[in-house]
N, CA, C and O atoms as a GROMACS GRO file, in nm:
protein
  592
    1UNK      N    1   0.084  -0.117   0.000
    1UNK     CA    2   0.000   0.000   0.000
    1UNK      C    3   0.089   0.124   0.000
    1UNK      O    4   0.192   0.124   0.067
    2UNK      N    5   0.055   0.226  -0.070
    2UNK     CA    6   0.129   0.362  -0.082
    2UNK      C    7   0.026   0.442  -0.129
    2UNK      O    8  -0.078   0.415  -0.188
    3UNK      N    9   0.091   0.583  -0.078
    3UNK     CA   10   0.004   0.655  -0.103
    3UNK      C   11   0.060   0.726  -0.208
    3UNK      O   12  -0.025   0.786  -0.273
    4UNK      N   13   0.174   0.741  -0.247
    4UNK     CA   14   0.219   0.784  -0.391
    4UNK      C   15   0.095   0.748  -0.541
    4UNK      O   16   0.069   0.641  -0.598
    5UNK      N   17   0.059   0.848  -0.557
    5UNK     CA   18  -0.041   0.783  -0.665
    5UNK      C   19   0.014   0.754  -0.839
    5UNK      O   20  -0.056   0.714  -0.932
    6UNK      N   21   0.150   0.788  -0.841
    6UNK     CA   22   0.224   0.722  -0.954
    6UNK      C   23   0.216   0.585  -0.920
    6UNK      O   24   0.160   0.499  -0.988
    7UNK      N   25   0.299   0.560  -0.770
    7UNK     CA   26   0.299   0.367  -0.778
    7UNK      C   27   0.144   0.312  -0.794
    7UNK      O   28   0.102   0.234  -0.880
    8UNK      N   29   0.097   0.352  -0.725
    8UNK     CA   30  -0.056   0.338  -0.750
    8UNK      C   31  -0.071   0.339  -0.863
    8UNK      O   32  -0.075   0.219  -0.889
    9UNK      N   33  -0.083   0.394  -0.961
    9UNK     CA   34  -0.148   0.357  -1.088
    9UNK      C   35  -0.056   0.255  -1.170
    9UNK      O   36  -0.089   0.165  -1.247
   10UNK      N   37   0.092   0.304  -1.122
   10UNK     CA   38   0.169   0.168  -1.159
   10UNK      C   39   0.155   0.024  -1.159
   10UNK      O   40   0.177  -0.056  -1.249
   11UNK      N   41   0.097  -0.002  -0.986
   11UNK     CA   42   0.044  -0.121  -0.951
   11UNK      C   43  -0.102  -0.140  -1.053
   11UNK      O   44  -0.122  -0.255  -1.094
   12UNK      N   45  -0.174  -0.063  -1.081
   12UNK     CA   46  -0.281  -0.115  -1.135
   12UNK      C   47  -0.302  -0.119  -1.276
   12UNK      O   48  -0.375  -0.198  -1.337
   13UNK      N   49  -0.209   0.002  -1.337
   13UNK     CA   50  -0.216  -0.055  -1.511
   13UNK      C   51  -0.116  -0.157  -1.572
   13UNK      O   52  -0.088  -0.176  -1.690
   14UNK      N   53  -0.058  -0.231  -1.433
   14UNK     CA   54   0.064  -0.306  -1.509
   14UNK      C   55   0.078  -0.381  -1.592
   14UNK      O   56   0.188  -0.405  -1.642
   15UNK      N   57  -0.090  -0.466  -1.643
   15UNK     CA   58  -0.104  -0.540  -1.753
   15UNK      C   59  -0.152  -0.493  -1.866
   15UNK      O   60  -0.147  -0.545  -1.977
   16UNK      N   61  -0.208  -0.376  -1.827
   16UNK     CA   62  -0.214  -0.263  -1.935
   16UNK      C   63  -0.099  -0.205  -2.011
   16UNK      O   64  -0.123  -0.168  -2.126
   17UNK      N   65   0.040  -0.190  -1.955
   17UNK     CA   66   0.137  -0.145  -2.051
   17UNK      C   67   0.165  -0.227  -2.150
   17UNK      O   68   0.255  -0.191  -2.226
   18UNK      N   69   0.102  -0.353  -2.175
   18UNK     CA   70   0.152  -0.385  -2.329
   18UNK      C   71   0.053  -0.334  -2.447
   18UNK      O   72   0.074  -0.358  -2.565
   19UNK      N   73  -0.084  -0.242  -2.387
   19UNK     CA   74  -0.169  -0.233  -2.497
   19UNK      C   75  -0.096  -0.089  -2.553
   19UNK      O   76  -0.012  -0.016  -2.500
   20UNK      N   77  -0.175  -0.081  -2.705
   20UNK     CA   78  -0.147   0.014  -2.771
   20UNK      C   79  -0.191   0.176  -2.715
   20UNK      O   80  -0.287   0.196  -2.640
   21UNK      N   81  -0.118   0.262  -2.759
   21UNK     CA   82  -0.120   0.388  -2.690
   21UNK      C   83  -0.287   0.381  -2.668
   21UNK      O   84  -0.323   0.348  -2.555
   22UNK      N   85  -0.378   0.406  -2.756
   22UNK     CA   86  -0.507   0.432  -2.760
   22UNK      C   87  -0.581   0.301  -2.652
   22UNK      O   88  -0.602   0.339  -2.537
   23UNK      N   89  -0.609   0.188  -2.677
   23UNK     CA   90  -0.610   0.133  -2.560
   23UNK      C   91  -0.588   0.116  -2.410
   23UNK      O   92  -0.655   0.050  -2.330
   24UNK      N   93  -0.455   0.206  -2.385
   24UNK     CA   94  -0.400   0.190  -2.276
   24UNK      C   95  -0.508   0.318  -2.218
   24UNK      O   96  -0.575   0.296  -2.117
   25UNK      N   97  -0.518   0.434  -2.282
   25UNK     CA   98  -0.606   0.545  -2.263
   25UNK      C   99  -0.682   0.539  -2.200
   25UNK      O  100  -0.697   0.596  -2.092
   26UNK      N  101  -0.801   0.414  -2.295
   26UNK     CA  102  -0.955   0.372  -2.331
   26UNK      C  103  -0.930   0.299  -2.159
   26UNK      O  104  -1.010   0.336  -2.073
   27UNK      N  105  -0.833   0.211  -2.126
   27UNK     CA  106  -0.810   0.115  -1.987
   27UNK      C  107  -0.786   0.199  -1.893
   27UNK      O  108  -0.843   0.162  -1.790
   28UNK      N  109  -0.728   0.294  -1.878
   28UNK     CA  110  -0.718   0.435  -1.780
   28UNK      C  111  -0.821   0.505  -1.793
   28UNK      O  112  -0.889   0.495  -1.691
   29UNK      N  113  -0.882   0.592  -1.891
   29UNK     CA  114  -1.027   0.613  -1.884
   29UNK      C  115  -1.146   0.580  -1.810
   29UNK      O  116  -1.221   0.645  -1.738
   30UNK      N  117  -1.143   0.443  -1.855
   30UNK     CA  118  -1.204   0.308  -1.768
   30UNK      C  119  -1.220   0.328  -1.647
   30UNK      O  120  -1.317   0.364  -1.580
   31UNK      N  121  -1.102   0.296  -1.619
   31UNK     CA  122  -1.066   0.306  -1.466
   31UNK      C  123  -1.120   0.439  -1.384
   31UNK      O  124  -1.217   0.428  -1.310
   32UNK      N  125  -1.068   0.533  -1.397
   32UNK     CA  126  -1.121   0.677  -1.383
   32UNK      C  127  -1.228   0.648  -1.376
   32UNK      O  128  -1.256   0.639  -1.256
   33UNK      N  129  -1.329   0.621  -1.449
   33UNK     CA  130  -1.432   0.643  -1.472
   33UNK      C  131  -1.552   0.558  -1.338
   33UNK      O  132  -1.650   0.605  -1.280
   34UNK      N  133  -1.488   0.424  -1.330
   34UNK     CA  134  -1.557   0.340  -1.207
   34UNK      C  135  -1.507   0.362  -1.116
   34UNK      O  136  -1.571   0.315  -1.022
   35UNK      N  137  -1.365   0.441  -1.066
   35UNK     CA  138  -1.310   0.471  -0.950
   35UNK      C  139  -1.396   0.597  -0.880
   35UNK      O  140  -1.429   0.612  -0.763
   36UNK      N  141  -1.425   0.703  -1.026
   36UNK     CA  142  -1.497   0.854  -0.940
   36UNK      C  143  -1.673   0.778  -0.920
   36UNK      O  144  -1.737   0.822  -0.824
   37UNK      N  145  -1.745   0.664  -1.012
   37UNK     CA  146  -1.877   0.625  -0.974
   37UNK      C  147  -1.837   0.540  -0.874
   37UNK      O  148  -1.950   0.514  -0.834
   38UNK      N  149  -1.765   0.475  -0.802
   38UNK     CA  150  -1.755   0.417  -0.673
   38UNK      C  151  -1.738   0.499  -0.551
   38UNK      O  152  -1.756   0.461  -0.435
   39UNK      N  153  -1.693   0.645  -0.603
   39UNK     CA  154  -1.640   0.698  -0.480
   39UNK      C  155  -1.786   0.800  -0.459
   39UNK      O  156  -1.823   0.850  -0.353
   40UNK      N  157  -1.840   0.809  -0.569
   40UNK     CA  158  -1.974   0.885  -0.574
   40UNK      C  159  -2.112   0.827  -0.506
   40UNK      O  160  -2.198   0.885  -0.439
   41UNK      N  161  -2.100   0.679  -0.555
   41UNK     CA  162  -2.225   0.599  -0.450
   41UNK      C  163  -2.179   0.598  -0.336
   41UNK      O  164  -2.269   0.649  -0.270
   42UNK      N  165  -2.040   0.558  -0.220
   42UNK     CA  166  -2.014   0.581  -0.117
   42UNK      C  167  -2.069   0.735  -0.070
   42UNK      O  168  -2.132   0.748   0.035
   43UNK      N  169  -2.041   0.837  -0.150
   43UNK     CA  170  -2.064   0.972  -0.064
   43UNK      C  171  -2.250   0.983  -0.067
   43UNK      O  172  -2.322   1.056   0.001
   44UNK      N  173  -2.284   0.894  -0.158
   44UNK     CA  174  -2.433   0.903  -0.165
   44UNK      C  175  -2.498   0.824  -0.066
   44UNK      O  176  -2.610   0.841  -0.020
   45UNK      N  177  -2.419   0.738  -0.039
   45UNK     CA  178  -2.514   0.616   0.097
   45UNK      C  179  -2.405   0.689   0.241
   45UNK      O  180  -2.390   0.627   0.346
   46UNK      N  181  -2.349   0.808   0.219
   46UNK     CA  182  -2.323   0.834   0.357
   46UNK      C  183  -2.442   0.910   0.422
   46UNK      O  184  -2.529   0.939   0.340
   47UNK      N  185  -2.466   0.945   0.540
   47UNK     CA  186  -2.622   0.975   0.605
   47UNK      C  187  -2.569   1.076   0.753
   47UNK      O  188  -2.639   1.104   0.851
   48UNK      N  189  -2.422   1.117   0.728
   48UNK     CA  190  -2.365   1.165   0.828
   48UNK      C  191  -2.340   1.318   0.779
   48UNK      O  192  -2.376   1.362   0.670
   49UNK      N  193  -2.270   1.394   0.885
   49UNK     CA  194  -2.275   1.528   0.806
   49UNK      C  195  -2.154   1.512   0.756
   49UNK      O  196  -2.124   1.491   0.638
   50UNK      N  197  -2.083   1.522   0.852
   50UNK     CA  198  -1.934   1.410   0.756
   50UNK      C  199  -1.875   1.320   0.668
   50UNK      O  200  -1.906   1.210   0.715
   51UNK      N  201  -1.801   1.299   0.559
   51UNK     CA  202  -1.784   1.177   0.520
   51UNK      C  203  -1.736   1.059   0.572
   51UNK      O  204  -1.651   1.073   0.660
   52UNK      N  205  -1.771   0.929   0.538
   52UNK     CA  206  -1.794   0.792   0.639
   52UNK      C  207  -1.639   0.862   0.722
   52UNK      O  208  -1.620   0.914   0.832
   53UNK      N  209  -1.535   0.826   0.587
   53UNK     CA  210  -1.399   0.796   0.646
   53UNK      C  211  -1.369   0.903   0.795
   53UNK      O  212  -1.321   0.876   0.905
   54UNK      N  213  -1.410   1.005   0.746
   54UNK     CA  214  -1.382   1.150   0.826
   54UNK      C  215  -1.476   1.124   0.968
   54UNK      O  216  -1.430   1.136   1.082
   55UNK      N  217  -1.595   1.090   0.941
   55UNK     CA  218  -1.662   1.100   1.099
   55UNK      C  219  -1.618   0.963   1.182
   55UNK      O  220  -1.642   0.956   1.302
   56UNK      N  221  -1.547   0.846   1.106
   56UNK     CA  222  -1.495   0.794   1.210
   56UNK      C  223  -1.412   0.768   1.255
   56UNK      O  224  -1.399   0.679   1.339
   57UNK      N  225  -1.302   0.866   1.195
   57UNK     CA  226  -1.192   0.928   1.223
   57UNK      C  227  -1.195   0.990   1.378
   57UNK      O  228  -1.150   0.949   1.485
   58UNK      N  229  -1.270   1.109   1.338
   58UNK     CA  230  -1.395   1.221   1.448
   58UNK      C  231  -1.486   1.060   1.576
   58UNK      O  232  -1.523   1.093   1.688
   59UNK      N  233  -1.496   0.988   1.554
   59UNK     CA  234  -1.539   0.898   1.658
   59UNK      C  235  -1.425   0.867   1.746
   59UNK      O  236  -1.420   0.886   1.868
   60UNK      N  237  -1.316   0.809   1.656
   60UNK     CA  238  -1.253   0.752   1.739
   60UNK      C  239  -1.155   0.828   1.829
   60UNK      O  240  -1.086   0.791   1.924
   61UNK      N  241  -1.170   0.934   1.775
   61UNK     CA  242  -1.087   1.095   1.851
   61UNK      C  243  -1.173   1.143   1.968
   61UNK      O  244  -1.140   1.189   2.078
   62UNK      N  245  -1.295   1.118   1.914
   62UNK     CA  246  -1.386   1.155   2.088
   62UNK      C  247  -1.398   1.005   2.182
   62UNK      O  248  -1.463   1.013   2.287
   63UNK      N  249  -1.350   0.897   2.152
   63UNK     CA  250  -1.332   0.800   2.250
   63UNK      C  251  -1.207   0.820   2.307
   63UNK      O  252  -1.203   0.835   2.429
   64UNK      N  253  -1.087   0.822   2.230
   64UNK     CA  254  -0.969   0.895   2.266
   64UNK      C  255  -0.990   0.996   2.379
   64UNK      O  256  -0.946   0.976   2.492
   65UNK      N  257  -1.064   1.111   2.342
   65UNK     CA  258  -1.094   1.252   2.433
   65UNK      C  259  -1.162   1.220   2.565
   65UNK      O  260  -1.150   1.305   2.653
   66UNK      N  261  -1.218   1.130   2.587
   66UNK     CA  262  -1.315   1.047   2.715
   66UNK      C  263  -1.230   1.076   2.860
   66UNK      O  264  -1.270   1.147   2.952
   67UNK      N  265  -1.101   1.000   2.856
   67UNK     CA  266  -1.006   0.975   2.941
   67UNK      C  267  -0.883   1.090   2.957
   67UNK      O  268  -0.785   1.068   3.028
   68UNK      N  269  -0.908   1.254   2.859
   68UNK     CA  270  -0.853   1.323   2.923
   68UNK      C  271  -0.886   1.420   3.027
   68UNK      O  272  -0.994   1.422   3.086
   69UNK      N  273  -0.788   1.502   3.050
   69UNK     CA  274  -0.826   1.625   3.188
   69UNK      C  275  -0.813   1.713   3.118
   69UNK      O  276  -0.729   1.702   3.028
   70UNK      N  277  -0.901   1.853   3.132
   70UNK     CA  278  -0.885   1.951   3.070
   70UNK      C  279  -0.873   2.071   3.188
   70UNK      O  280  -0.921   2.059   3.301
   71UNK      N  281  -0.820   2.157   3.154
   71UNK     CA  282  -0.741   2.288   3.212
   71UNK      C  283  -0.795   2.414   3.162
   71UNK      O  284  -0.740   2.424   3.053
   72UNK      N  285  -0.859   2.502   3.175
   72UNK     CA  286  -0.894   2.621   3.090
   72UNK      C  287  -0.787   2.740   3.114
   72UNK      O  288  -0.751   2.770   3.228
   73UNK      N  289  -0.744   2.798   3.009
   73UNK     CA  290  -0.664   2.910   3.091
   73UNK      C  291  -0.710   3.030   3.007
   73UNK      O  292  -0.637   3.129   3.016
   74UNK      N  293  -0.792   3.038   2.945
   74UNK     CA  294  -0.876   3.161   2.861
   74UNK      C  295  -0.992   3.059   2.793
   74UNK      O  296  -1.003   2.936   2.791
   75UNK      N  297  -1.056   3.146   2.749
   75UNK     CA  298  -1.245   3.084   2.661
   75UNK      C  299  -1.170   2.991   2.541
   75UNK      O  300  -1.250   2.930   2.470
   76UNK      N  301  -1.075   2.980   2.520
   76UNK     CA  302  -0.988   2.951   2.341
   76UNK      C  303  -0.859   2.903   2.374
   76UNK      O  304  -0.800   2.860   2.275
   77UNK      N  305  -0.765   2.893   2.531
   77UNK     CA  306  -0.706   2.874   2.530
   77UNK      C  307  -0.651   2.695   2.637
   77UNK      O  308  -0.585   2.703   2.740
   78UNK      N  309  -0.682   2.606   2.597
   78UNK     CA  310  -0.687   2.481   2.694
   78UNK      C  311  -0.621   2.407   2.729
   78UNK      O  312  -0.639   2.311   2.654
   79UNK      N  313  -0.528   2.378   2.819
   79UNK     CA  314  -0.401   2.292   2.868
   79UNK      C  315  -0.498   2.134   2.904
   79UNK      O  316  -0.571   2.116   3.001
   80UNK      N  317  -0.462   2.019   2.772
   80UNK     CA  318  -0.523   1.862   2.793
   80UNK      C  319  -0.414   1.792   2.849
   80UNK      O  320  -0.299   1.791   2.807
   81UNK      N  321  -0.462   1.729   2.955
   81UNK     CA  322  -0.372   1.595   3.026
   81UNK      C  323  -0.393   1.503   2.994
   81UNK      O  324  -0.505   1.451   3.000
   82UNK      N  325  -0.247   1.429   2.931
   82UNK     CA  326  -0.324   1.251   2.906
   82UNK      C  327  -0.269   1.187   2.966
   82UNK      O  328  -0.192   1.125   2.893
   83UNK      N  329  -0.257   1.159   3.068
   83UNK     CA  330  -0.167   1.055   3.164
   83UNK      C  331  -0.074   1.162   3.194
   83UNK      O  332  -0.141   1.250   3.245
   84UNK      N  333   0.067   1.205   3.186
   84UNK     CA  334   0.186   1.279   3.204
   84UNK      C  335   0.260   1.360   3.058
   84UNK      O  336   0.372   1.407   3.039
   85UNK      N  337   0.151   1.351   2.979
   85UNK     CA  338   0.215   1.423   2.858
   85UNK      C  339   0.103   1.601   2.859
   85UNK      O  340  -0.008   1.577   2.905
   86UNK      N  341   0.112   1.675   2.839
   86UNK     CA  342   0.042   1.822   2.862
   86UNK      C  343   0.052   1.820   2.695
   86UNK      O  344   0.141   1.771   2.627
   87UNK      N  345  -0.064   1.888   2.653
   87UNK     CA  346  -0.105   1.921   2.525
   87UNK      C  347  -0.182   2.066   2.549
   87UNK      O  348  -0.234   2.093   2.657
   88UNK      N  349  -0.184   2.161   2.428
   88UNK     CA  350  -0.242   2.298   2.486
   88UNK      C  351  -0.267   2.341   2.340
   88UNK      O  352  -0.180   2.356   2.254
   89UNK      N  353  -0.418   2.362   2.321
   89UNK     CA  354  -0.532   2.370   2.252
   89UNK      C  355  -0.570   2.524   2.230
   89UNK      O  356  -0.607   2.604   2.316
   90UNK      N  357  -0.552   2.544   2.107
   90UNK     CA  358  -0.592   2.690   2.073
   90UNK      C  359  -0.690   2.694   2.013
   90UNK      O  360  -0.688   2.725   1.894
   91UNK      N  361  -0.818   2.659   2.083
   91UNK     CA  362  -0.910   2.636   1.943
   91UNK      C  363  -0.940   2.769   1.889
   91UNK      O  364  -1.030   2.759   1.805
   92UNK      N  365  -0.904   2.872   1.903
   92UNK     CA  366  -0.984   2.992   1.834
   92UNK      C  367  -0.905   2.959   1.687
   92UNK      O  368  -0.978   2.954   1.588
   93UNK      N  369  -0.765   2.939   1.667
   93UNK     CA  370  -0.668   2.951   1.572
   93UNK      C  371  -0.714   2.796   1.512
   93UNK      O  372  -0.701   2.784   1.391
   94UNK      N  373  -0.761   2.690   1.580
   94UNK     CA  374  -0.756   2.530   1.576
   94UNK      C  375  -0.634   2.478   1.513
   94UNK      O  376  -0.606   2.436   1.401
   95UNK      N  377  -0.537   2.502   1.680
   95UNK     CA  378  -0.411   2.437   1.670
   95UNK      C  379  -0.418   2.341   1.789
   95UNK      O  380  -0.507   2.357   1.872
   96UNK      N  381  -0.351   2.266   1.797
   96UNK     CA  382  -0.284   2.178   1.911
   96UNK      C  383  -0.190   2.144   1.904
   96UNK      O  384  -0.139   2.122   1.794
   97UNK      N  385  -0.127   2.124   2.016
   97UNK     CA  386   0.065   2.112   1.990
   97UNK      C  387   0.131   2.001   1.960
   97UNK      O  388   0.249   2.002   1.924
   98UNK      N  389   0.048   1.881   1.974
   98UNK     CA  390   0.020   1.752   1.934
   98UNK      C  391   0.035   1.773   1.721
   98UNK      O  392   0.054   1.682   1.640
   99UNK      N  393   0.020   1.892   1.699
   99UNK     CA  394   0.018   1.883   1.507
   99UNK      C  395  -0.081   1.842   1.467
   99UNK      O  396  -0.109   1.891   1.358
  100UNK      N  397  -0.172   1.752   1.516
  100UNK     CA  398  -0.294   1.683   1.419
  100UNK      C  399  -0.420   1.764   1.373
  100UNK      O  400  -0.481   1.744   1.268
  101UNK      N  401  -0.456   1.878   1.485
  101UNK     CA  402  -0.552   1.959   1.434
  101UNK      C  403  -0.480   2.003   1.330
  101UNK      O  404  -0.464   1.905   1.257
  102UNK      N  405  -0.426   2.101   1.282
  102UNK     CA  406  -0.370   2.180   1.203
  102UNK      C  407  -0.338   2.126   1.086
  102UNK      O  408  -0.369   2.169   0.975
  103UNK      N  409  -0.275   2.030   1.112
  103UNK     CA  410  -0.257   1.879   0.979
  103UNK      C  411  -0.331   1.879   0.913
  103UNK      O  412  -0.328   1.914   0.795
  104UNK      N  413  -0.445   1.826   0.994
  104UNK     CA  414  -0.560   1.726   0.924
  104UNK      C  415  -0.659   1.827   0.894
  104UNK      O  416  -0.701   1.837   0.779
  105UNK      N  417  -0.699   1.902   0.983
  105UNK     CA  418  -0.795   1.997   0.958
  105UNK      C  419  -0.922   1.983   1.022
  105UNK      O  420  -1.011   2.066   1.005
  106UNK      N  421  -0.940   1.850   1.117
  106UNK     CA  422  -1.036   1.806   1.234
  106UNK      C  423  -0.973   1.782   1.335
  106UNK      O  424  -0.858   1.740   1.344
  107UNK      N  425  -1.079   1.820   1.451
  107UNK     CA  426  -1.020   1.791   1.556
  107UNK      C  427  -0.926   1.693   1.621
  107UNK      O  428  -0.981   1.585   1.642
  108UNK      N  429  -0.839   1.696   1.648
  108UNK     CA  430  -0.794   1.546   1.756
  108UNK      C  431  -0.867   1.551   1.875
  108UNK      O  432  -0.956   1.631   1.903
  109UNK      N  433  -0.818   1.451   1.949
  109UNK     CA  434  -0.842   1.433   2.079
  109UNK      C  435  -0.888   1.513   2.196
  109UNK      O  436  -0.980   1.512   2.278
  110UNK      N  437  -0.740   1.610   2.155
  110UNK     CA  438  -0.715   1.721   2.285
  110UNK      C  439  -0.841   1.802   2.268
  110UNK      O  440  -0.924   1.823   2.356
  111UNK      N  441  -0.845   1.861   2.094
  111UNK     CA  442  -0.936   1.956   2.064
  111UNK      C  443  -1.075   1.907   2.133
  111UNK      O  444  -1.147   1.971   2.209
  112UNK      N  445  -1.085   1.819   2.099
  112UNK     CA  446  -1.243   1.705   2.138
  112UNK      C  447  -1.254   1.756   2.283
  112UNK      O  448  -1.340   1.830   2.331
  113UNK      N  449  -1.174   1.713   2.327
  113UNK     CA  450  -1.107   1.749   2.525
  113UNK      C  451  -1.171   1.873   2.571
  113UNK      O  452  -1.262   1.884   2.653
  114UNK      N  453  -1.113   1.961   2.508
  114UNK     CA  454  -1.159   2.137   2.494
  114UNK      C  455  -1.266   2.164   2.524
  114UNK      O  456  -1.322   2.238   2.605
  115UNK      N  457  -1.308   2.052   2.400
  115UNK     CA  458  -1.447   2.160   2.308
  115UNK      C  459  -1.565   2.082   2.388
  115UNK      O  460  -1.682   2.114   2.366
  116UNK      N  461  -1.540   1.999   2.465
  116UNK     CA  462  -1.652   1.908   2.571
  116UNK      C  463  -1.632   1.986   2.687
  116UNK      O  464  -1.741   2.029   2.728
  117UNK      N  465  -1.525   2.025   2.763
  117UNK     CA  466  -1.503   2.109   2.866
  117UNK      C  467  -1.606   2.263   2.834
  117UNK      O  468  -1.662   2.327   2.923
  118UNK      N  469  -1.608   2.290   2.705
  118UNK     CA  470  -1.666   2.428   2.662
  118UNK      C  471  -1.776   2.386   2.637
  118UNK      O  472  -1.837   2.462   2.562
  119UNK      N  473  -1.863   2.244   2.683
  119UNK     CA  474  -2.004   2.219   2.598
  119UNK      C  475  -2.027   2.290   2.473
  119UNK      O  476  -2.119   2.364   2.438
  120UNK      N  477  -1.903   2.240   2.403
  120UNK     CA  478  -1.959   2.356   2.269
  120UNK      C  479  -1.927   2.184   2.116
  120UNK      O  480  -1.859   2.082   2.113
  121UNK      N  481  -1.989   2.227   2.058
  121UNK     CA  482  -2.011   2.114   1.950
  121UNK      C  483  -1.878   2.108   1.832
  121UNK      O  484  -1.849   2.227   1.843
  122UNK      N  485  -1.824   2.081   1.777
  122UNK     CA  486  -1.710   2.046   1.711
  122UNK      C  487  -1.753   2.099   1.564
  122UNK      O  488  -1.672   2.064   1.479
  123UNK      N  489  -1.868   2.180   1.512
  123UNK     CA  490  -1.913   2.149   1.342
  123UNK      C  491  -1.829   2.300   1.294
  123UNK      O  492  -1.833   2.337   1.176
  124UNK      N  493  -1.777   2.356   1.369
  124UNK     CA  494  -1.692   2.521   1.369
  124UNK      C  495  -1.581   2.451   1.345
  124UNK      O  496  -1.518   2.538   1.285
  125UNK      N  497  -1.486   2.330   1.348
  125UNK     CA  498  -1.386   2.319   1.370
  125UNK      C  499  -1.330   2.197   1.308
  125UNK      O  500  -1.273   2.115   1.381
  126UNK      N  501  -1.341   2.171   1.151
  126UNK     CA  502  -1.324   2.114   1.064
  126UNK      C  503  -1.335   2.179   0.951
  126UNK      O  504  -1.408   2.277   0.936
  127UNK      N  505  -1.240   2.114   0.834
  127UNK     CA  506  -1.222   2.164   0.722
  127UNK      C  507  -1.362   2.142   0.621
  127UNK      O  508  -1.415   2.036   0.656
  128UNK      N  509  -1.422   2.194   0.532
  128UNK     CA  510  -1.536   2.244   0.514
  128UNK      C  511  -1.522   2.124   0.387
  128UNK      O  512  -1.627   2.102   0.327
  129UNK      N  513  -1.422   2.060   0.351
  129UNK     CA  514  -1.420   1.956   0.228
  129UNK      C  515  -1.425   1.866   0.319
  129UNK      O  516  -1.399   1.767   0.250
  130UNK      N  517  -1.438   1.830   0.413
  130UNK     CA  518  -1.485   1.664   0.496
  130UNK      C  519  -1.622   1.650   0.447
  130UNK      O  520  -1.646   1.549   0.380
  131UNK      N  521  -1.738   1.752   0.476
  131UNK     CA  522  -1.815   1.737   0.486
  131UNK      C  523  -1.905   1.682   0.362
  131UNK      O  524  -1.874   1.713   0.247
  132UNK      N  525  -2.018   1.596   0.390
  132UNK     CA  526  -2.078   1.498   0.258
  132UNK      C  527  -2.089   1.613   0.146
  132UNK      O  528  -2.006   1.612   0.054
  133UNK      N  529  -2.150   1.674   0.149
  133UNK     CA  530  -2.188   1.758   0.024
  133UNK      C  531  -2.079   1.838  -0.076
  133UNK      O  532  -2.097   1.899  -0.181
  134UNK      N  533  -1.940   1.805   0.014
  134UNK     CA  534  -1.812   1.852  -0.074
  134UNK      C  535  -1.767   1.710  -0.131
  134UNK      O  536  -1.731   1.700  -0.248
  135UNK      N  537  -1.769   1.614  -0.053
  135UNK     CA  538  -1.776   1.492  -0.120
  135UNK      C  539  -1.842   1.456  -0.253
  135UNK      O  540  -1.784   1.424  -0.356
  136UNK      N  541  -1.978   1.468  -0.233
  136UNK     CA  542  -2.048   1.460  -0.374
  136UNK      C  543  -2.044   1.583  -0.458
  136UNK      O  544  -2.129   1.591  -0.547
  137UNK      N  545  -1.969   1.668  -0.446
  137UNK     CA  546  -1.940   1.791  -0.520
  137UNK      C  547  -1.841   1.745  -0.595
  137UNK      O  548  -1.851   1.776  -0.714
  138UNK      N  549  -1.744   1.677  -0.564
  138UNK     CA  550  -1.577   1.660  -0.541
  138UNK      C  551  -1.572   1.513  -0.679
  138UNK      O  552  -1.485   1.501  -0.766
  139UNK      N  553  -1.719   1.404  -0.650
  139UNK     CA  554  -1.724   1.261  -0.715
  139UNK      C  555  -1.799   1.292  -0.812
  139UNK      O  556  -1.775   1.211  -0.901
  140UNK      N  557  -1.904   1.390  -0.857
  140UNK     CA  558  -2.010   1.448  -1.018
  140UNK      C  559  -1.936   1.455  -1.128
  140UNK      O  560  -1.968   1.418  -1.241
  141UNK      N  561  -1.832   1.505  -1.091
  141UNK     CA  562  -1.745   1.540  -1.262
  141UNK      C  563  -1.739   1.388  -1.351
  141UNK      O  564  -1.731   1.270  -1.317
  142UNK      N  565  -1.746   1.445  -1.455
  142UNK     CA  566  -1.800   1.391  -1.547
  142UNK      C  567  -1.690   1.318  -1.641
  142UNK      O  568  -1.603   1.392  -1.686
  143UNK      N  569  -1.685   1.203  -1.670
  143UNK     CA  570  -1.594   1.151  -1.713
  143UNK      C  571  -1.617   1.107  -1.859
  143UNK      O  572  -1.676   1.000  -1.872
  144UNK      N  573  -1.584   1.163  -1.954
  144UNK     CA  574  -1.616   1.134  -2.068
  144UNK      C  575  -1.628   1.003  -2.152
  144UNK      O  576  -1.526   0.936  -2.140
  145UNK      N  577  -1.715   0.950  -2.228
  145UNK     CA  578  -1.682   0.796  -2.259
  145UNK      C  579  -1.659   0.860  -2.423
  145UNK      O  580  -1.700   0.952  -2.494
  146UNK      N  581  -1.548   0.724  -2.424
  146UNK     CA  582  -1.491   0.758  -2.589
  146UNK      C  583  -1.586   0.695  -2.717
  146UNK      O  584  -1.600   0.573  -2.724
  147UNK      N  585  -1.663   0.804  -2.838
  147UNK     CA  586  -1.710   0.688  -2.898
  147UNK      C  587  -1.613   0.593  -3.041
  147UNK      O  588  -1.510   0.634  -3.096
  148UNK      N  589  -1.677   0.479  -3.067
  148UNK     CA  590  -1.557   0.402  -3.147
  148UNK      C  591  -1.534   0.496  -3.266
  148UNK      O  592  -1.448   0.469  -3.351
   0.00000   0.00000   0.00000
């Protein structure tokens, strides 16, 4: 598995490089074509506000968040305990010193930590392409079929 998407397509047209230029196209085309309608019925049978992958990402970060201690030291500013390691949560900026908010662009743990200490809901504090409807925005484009 890699996430390089050259080896990736390497691994998958490899019996494809003996066809002729136009063929090899028509077999990449192909492909394209059932990869964006597979990724399009997934975002269509999701029922979350999130996409599948992303909200249970977001689950397993608020089971994570269960077992920490939280610290307030301003409305935006939150010192999380996880056993003996200190983490400190900016959600106004949505950083954590941990890197993963800022990374990823959803909460981690700590943030989760925070934002339960603040009874305040997490939908302010994710990147706006998780969500289903950028998904099926993202899988519509249109993939042209070649005629003979």
């Amino acid at each position: 598995m890699t996430s390089n998407i050259a080896e990736s397509l390497n691994a998958v047209t490899k019996d494809a490089r003996e066809l002729s230029i136009f063929d090899l196209l028509e077999y990449m085309r192909t492909l394209l074509e059932c990869w964006t309608n597979e990724k399009l019925l997934n975002a269509k049978g999701t029922f979350t506000f999130l996409g599948a992958k992303f909200n249970k990402e977001l689950d397993d970060n608020r089971t994570l968040s269960q077992k920490l201690r939280v610290r307030a030291s301003t409305d935006h500013i939150h010192t999380v305990l996880d056993g003996v390691k200190r983490y400190i949560v900016y959600l106004e900026n949505k950083k954590c010193s941990c890197g993963q908010f800022q990374l990823e662009e959803l909460p981690c743990a700590h943030a989760l930590a925070a934002l339960r200490h603040r009874n305040e809901t997490y939908e302010n504090y994710f990147s706006p392409y998780y969500t289903r409807e950028s998904l099926l925005r993202t899988y519509e484009m249109l993939v042209n079929p070649l005629p003979d």
